[in-house]
C-alpha positions, 0 to 999 in steps of 0.5 A: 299338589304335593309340596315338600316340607322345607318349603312347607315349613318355610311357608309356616315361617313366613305366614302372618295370621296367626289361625292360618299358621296354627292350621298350617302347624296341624298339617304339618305334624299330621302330614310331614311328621305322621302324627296321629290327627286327634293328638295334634288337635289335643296339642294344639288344644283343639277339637279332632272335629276341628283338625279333621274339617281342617284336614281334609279341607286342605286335602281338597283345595290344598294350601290356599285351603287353610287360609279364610275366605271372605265372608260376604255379609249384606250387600251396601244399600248405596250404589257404587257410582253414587259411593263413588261421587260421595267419596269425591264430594268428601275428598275434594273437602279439605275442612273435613266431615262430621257423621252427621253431615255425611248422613245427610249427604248420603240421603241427598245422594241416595233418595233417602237411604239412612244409616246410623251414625255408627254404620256412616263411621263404619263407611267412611273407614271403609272408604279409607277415611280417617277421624280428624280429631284436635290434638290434646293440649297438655298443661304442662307446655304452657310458660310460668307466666301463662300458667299463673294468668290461667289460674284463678285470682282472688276476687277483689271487689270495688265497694261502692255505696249505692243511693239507697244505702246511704238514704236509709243512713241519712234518715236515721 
């Protein structure tokens, strides 16, 4: 699949990822501007190993070569249509979850499989769930008036002579 290099550099143009522009750029000087491959990876500050898998990557699958492909990683121990009855539990909800809770959620739902509250946020992400979190409050769009009842009062107290201290004054 040979692509001319105006819409080649267009592509270039319009590419977000910053790896992938950088791949697209080692083509594109190796390819559309005979550039020896070793000295665009030295332009480019990297390895010849490095442009040549990239070379002949995009040799073999084209443009789509250079982009990243999905890693798959550990498959989610939760099957889908229980994932699913949880995200429908939790967005029915409109006071919001803690992580805790959702653990416990999950180990109901799920004959008790259990994640650390740091995975459950990871989930919940990925869910497209959001942190609900108070906003701050800042001290400076309080009044005067209730700035000075915020602050401290200097103590004053009530004097008061207790039964016992005026016995031991009596009998003296």
């Amino acid at each position: 699949m040979a692509i001319n290099k105006t819409s080649f550099e267009k592509f270039y143009r319009n590419e977000h990822d910053a790896k992938t522009k950088e791949r697209i750029l080692l083509v594109l000087n190796v390819v559309y501007n005979n550039i020896i491959p070793a000295q665009a990876a030295k332009d480019l500050h990297r390895s010849r190993a490095w442009a040549s898998d990239w070379l002949k990557r995009y040799s073999e699958e084209g443009i789509d070569g250079l982009k990243d492909r999905t890693k798959s990683g550990r498959p989610t121990e939760i099957p889908e249509e229980i994932s699913y009855q949880i995200k429908q539990e939790l967005s029915s909800s409109k006071q919001g979850w803690t992580t805790k809770q959702v653990e416990e959620l999950i180990i109901k739902k799920s004959s008790g499989i259990k994640y650390h509250y740091t995975h459950i946020y990871r989930i919940l992400r990925k869910w497209g769930f959001k942190q609900k979190v108070p906003r701050k409050v800042h001290v400076n769009t309080a009044s005067k008036e209730e700035k000075n009842d915020f602050k401290k009062r200097q103590n004053r107290y009530l004097w008061m002579y207790s039964s016992s201290s005026s016995k031991k004054q009596s009998s003296q």
